[in-house]
C-alpha positions in Angstrom: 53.6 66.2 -47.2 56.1 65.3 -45.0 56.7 69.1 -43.8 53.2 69.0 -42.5 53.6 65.4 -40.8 56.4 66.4 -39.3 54.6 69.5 -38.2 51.6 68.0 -37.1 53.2 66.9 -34.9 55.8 68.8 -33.4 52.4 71.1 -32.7 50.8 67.9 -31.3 53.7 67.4 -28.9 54.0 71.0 -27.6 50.1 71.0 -27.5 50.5 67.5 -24.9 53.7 69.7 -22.8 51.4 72.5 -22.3 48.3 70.6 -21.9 49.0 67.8 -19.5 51.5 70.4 -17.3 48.8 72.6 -16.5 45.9 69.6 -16.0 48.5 68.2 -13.7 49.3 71.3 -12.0 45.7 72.0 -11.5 44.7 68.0 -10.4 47.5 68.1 -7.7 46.7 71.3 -6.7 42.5 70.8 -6.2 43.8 67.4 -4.2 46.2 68.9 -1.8 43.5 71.9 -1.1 41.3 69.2 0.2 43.9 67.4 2.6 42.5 64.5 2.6 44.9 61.5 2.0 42.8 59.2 0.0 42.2 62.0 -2.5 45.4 63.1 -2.9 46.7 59.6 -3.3 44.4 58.7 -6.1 44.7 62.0 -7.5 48.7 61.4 -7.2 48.4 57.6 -8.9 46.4 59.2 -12.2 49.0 62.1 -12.1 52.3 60.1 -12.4 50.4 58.2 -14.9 49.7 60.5 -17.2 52.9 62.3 -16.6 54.6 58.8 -17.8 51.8 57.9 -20.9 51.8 61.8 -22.2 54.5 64.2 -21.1 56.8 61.7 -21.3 55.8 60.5 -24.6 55.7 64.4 -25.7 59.4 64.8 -24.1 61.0 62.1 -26.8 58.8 63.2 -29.8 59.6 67.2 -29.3 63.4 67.3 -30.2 63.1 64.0 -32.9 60.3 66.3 -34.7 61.8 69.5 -34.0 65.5 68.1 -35.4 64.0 66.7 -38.2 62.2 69.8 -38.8 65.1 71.6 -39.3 66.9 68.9 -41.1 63.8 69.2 -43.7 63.5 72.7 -43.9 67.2 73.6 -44.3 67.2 75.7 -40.9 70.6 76.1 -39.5 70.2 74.5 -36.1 72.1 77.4 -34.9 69.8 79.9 -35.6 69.1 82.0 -32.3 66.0 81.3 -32.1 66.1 77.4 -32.1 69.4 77.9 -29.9 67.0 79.1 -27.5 64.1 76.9 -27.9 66.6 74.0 -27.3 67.8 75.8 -23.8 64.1 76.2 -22.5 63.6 73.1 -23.7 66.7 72.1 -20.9 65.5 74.3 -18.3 61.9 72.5 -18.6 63.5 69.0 -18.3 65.6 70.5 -15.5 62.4 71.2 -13.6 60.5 68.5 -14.7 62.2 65.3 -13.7 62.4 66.1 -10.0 59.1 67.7 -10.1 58.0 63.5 -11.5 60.4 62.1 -8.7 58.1 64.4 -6.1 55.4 63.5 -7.3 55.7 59.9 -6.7 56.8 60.5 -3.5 54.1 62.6 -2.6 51.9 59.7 -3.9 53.6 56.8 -1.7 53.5 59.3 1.6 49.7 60.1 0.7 49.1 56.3 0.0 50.6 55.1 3.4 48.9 58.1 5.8 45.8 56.7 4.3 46.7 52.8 4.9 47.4 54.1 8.1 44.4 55.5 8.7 46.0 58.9 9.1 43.8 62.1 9.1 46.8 64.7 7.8 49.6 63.9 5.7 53.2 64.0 6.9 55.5 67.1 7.2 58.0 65.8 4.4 54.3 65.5 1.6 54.5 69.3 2.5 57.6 70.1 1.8 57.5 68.2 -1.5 54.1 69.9 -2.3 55.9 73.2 -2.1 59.0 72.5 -3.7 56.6 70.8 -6.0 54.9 73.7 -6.7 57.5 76.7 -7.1 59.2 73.9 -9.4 56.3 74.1 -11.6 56.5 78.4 -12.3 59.9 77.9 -14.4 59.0 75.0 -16.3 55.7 76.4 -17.3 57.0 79.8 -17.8 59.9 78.1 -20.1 57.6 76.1 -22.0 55.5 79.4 -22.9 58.8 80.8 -24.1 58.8 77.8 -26.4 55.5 78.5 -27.5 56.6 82.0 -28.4 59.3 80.9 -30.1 57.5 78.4 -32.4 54.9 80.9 -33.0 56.9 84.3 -33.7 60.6 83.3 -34.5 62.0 87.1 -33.0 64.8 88.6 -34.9 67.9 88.0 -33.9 68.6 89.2 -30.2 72.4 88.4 -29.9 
């Protein structure tokens, strides 16, 4: 019973990770298209929040449940292929906290050009929209490798 707790969710969390990445990515994405800096502001506001309620919720749960899966199972926690679930796992978190910073940032600079009254956004928003978005590739492309990982356990590769 506890196996398939602990399982539950582990799948849960990686389920939230995928889940709330790609809504973000999408949400922040359909608000910068439009340019308008009340939309991307209040698109920005929900964003961080959810990005604080449910990927970083997902972000503590994933290596408690995963370690404890191990632990339970009687995995060695240096089999390769949770060796490398645990290095994706880095090189999300590597992308992600920045990407979090930026996008607070973006929401405070979207938030004052529309106080201001301001019809476009500010040349540093745009900068951190792109470095924002080309942040996103390797964190969502390491999170898939996670998936994969979960899902098909490969034979050893080294």
């Amino acid at each position: 019973m506890l196996y398939f707790f602990l399982k539950f969710l582990h799948v849960i969390g990686a389920a939230v990770l995928l889940g709330t990445g790609a809504g973000i990515a999408f949400f922040m994405l359909m608000a910068h298209r439009t340019g308008n800096p009340a939309v991307i502001a209040g698109t920005a506001k929900i964003v961080v929040l959810a990005d604080f309620l449910f990927t970083a919720t997902a972000v503590v749960a994933q290596p408690i449940t995963g370690l404890a899966l191990v632990w339970y199972i009687g995995y060695s926690p240096w089999e390769h292929w949770i060796v490398l679930s645990i290095l994706l796992y880095l090189v999300t978190g590597v992308f992600w906290l920045p990407v979090v910073w930026m996008q607070m940032e973006m929401r405070r600079l979207a938030t004052k050009a529309n106080e201001d009254g301001a019809a476009t956004l500010p040349k540093r928003y745009h900068q951190l929209f792109r470095l924002w978005f080309a942040f996103g590739f390797p964190a969502f492309a390491a999170v898939l490798g996670i998936f994969w990982l979960m899902i098909a356990r490969p034979p050893e590769i080294w």
